[in-house]
DRENTOR-293886 format. One line per field, with one value per residue (C-alpha): residue in three letters; residue number from 1; x, y, z. Coordinates in nm, 3 decimals, decimal comma, padded with zeros to 5 digits, always signed. Each point is the difference from the previous one (the first is absolute). Layout:
<nodes>
aa	ALA_...
i	NUM_...
u	X_...
v	Y_...
w	Z_...
</nodes>
This chain:
<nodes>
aa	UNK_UNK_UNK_UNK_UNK_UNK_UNK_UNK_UNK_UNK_UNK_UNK_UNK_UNK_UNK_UNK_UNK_UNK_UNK_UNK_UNK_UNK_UNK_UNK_UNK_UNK_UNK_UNK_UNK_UNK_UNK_UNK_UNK_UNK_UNK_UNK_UNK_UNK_UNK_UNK_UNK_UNK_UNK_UNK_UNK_UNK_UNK_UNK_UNK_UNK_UNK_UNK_UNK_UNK_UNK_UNK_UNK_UNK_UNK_UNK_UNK_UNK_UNK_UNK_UNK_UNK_UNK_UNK_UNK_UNK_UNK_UNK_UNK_UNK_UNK_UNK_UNK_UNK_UNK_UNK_UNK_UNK_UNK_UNK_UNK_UNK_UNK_UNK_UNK_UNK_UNK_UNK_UNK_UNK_UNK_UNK_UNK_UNK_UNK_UNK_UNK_UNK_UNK_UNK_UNK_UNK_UNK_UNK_UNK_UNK_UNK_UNK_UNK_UNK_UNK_UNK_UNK_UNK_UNK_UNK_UNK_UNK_UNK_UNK_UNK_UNK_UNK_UNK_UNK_UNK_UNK_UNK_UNK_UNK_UNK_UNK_UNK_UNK_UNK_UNK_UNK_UNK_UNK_UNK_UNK_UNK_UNK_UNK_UNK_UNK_UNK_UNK_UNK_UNK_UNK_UNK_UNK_UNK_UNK_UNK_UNK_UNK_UNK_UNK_UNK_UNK_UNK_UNK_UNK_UNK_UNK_UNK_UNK_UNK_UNK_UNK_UNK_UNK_UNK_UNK_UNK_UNK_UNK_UNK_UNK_UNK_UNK_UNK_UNK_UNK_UNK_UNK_UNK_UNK_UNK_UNK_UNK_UNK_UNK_UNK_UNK_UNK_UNK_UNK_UNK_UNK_UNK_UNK_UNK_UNK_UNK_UNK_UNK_UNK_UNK_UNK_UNK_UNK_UNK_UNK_UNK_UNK_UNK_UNK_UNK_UNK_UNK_UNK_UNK_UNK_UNK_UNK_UNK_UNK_UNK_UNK_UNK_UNK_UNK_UNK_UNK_UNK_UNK_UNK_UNK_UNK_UNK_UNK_UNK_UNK_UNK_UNK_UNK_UNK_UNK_UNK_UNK_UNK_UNK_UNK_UNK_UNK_UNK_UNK_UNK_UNK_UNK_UNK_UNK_UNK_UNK_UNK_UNK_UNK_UNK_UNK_UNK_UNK_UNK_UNK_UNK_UNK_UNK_UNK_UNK_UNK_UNK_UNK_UNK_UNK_UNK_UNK_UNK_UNK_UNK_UNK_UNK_UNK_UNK_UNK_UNK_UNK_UNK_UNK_UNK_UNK_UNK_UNK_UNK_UNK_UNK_UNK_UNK_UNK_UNK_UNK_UNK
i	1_2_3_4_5_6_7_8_9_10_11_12_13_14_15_16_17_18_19_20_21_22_23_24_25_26_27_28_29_30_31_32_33_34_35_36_37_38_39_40_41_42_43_44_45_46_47_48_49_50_51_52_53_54_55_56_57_58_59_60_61_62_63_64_65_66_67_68_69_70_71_72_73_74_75_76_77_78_79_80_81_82_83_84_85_86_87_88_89_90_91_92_93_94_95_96_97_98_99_100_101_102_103_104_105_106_107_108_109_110_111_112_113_114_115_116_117_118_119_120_121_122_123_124_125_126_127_128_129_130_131_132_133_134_135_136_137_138_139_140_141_142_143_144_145_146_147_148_149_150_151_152_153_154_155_156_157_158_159_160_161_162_163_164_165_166_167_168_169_170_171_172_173_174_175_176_177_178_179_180_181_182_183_184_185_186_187_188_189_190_191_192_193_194_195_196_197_198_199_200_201_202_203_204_205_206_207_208_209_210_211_212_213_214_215_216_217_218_219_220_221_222_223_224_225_226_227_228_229_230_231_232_233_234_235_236_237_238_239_240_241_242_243_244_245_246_247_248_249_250_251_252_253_254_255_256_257_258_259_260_261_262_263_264_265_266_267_268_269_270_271_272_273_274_275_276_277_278_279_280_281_282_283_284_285_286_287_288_289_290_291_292_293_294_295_296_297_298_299_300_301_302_303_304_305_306_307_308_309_310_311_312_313_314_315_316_317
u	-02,159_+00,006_+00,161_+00,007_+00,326_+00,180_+00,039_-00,389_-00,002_+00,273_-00,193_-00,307_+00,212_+00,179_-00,388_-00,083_+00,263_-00,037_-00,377_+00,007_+00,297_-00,165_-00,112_-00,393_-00,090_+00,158_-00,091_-00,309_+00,188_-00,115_+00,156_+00,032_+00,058_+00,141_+00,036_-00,026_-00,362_-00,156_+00,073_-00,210_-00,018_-00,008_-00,179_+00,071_-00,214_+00,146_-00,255_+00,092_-00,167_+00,155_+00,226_-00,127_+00,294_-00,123_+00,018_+00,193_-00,302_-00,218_-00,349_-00,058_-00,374_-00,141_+00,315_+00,262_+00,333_+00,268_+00,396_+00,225_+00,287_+00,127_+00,265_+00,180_+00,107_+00,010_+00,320_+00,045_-00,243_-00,175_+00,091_+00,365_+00,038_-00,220_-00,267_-00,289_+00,164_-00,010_-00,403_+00,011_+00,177_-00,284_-00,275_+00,177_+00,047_+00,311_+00,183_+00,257_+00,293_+00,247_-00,126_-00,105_+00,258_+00,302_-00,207_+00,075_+00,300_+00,149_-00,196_+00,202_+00,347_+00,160_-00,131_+00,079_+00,373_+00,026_-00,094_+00,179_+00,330_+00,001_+00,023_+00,333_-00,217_+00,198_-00,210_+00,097_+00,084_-00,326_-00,177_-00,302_-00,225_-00,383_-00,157_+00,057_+00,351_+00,304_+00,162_+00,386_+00,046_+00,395_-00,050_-00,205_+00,318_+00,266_-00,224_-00,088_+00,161_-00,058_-00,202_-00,228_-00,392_-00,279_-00,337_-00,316_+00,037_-00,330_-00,109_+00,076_+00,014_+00,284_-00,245_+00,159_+00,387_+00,250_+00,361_+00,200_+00,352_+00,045_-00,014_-00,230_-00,266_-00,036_-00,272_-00,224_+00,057_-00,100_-00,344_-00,091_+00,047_-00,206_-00,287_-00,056_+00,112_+00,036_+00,319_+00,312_+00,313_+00,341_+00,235_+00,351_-00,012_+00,177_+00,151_-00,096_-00,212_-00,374_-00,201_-00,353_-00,030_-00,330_-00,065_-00,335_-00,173_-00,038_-00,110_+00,119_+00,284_+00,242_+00,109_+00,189_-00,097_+00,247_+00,164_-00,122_+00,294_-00,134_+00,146_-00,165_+00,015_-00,024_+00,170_-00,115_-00,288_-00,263_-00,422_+00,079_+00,248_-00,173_-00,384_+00,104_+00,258_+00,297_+00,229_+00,092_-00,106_+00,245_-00,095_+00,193_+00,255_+00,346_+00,143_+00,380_-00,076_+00,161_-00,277_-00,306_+00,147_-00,008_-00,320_-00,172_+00,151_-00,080_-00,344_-00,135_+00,152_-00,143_-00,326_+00,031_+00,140_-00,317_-00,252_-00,090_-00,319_-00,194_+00,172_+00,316_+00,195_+00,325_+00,236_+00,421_+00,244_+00,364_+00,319_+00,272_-00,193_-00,188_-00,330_-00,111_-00,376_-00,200_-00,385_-00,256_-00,364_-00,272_-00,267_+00,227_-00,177_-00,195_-00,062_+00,129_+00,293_+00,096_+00,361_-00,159_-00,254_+00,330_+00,220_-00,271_-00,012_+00,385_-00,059_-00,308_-00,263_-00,351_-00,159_-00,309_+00,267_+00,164_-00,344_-00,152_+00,301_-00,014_-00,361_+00,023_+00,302_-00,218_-00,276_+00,201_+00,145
v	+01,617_+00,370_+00,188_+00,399_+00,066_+00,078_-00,401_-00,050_-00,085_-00,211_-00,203_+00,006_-00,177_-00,238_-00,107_-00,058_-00,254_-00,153_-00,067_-00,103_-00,300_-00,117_-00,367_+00,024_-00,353_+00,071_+00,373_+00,198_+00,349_+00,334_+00,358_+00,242_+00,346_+00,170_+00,427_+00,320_+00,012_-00,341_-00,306_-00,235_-00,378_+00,017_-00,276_-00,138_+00,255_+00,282_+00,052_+00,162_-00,144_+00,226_-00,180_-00,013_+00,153_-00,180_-00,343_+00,043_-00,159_+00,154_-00,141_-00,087_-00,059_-00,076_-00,237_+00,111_-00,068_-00,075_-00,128_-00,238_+00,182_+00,292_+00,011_+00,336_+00,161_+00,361_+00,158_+00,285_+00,129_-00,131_-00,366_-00,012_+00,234_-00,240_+00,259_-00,251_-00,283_+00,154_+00,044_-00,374_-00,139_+00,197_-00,178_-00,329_-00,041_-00,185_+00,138_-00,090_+00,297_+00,017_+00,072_+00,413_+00,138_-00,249_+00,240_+00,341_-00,076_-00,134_+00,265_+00,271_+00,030_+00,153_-00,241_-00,281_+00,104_+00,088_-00,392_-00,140_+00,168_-00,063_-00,337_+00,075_-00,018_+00,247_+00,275_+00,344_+00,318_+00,163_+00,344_+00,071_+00,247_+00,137_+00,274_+00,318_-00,095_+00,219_-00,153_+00,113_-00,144_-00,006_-00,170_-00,296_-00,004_-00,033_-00,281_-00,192_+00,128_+00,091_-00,211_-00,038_-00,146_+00,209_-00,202_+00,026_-00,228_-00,157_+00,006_-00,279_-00,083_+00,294_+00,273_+00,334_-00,216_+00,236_-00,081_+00,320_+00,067_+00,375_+00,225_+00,213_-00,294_-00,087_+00,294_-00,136_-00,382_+00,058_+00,218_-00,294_-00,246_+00,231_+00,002_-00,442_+00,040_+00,198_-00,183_-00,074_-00,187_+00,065_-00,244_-00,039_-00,166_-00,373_-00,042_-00,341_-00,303_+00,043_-00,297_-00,080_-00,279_-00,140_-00,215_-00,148_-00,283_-00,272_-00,308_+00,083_+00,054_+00,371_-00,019_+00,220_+00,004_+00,026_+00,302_+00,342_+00,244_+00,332_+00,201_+00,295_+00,235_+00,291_+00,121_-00,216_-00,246_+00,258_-00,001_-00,020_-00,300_-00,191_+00,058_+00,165_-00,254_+00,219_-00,286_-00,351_-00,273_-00,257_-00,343_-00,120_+00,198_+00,002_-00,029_-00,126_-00,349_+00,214_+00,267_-00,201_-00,231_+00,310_+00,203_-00,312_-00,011_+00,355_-00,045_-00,238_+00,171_+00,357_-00,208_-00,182_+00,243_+00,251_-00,273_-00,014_-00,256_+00,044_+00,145_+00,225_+00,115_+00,211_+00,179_-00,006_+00,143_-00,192_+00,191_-00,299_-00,273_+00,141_+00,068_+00,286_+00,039_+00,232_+00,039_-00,326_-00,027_-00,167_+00,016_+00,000_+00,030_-00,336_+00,034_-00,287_+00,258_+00,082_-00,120_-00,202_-00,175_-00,075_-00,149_-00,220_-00,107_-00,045_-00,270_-00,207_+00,220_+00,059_+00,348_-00,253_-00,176_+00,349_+00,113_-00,310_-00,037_+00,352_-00,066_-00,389_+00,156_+00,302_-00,246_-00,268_+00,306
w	+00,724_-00,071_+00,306_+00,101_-00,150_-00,376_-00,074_+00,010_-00,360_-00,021_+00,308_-00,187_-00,266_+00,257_+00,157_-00,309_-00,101_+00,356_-00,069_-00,344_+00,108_+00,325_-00,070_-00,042_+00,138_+00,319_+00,115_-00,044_-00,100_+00,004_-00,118_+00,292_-00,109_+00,338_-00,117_+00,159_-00,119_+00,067_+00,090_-00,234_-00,131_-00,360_-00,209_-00,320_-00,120_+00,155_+00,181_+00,375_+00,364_+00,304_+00,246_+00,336_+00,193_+00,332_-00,159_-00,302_-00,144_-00,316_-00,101_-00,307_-00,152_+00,316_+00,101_+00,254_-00,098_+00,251_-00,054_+00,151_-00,138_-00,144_-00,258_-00,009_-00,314_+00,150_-00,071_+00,245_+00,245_+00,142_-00,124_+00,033_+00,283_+00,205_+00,065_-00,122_+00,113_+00,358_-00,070_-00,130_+00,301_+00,231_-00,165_-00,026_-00,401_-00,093_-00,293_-00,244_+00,162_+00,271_+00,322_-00,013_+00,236_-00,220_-00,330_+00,166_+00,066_-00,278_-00,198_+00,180_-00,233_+00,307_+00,281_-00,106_-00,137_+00,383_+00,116_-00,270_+00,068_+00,333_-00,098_-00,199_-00,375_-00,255_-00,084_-00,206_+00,255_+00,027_+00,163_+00,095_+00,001_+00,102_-00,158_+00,222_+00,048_-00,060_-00,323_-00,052_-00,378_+00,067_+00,359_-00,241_-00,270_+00,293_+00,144_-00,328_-00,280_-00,361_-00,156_+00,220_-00,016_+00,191_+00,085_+00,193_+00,308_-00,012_-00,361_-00,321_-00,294_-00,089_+00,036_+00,127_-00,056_-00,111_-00,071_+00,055_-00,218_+00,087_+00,314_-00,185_-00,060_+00,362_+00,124_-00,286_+00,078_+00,399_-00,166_-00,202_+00,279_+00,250_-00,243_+00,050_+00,378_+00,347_+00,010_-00,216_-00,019_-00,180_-00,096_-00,117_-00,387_+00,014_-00,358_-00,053_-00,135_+00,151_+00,052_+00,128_+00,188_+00,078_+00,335_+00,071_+00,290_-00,266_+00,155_+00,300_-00,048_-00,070_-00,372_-00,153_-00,379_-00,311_-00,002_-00,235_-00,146_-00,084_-00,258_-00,063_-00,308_+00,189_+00,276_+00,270_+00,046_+00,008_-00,111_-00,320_+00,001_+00,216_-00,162_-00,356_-00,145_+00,049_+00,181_-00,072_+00,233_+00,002_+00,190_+00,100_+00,093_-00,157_+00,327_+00,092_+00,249_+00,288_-00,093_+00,001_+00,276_+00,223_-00,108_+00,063_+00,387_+00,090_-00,216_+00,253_+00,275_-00,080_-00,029_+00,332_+00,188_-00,070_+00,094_-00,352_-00,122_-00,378_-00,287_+00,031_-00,306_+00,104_-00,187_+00,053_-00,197_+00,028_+00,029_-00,064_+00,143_+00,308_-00,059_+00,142_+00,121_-00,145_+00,065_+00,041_-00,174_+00,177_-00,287_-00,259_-00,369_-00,080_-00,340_-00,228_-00,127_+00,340_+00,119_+00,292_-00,196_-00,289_+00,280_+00,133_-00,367_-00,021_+00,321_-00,204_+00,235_-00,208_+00,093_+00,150_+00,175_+00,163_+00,061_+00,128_+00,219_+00,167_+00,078_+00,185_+00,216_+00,086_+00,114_+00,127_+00,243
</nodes>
């Protein structure tokens, strides 16, 4: 848990809930802060014992502590961008995620909108751009309109989102992107009921789990309304048959066609009854008010159940 980016708290908080719900008689846990700092195992009494980057080991009182598994609650890098679990595949330690190049992927908004269209998944019209580029704000509003949604292409949990009414807004939004990311995406807005739809490996098998409709207070389904209370969380979803019939579908699909394994939580926003793809979480938030751990609720899953689960797959790999 932890992480080098802005969601390190909020993973802090998802570790947290992971550890406290992981069935006692069956796994010998331990707290793994990974941060810019250190990397240190934490004991119950806070006390800190250096991992051993070599091993991914750390001694503690004269006994050396290895794992059979990790379980990865890192949102962003370098958890959900697969940058550790690159390290762990090198030193042979299984983890709970998706393999690490399936992580970067899916953790770049504008990579994976270009595998999933190819596959003829609706998406909003987007733009691109990397810092150093020549921006033309009226060549963006001829591509995708007014309003529009600006966003740092590798970044989560809403930080550096803007949602842009007015021409004269846009210079600012593109700033505040910049600041979480070298790169950002722009996107047409789809008027519409947003979902989240969480898909997990649970006993092997791809489930989709109930279905999440967000309505936020504010303008979109920013920091705030996702971590601050400022959005309703309604599961599950009050979705038309037609609707949930097809979310479901492309759900799956989106998750098979990336090579998905572990937890994925994705978001879609429905204009009439297609669902149209918006980004995919790999370490989406764990913590027991999180929409993930809500629909697993919704479908009779305990949080030592989800957890438990994540961790057999991983070492039944």
């Amino acid at each position: 848990m932890g992480g080098y980016s802005s969601e390190v708290a909020i993973s802090l908080k998802s570790g947290n809930v992971v550890y406290k719900h992981l069935d006692k008689e069956k796994y010998n846990a331990f707290k793994v802060h990974i941060l810019k700092e250190k990397w240190v195992l934490i004991d119950e009494n806070n006390n800190e014992y250096p991992i051993n980057k070599h091993d991914f080991s750390a001694e503690v009182n004269g006994t050396k502590i290895t794992f059979d598994c990790v379980f990865n609650a890192i949102h962003g890098t370098p958890g959900e961008n697969g940058v550790i679990l690159a390290y762990f595949d090198l030193i042979h330690l299984k983890h709970t995620s998706a393999p690490f190049y399936q992580m970067a992927l899916t953790f770049n908004k504008r990579d994976t909108l270009s595998v999933l269209k190819q596959y003829g998944i609706p998406t909003a019209t987007s733009i691109y751009f990397d810092q150093g580029d020549a921006v033309s704000n009226e060549e963006i509003i001829a591509k995708v309109g007014l309003p529009c949604f600006v966003k740092p292409n590798n970044a989560g949990s809403s930080f550096g989102i803007s949602k842009v009414n007015k021409k004269e807004e846009l210079t600012a939004a593109i700033e505040k992107a910049f600041k979480e990311d070298s790169e950002i995406l722009i996107e047409s807005f789809l008027d519409g009921t947003e979902v989240s739809v969480g898909v997990i490996d649970y006993k092997n098998e791809t489930k989709v789990l109930p279905i999440t409709e967000i309505v936020s207070e504010n303008d979109f389904f920013d920091y705030e309304a996702k971590y601050e209370g400022k959005s309703q969380e309604i599961t599950p979803a009050r979705l038309t048959k037609t609707q949930e019939n097809n979310v479901v579908v492309m759900a799956k699909r989106v998750y098979e066609i990336l090579n998905m394994s572990g937890f994925s939580r994705s978001e879609y926003i429905f204009v009439n009854d297609v669902p149209h793809f918006l980004e995919m979480n790999t370490v989406p938030g764990l913590t027991e008010a999180s929409i993930l751990p809500q629909q697993a609720n919704k479908a009779g899953i305990s949080l030592s159940q989800l957890f438990g689960n994540a961790i057999e797959t991983a070492l039944n790999n």
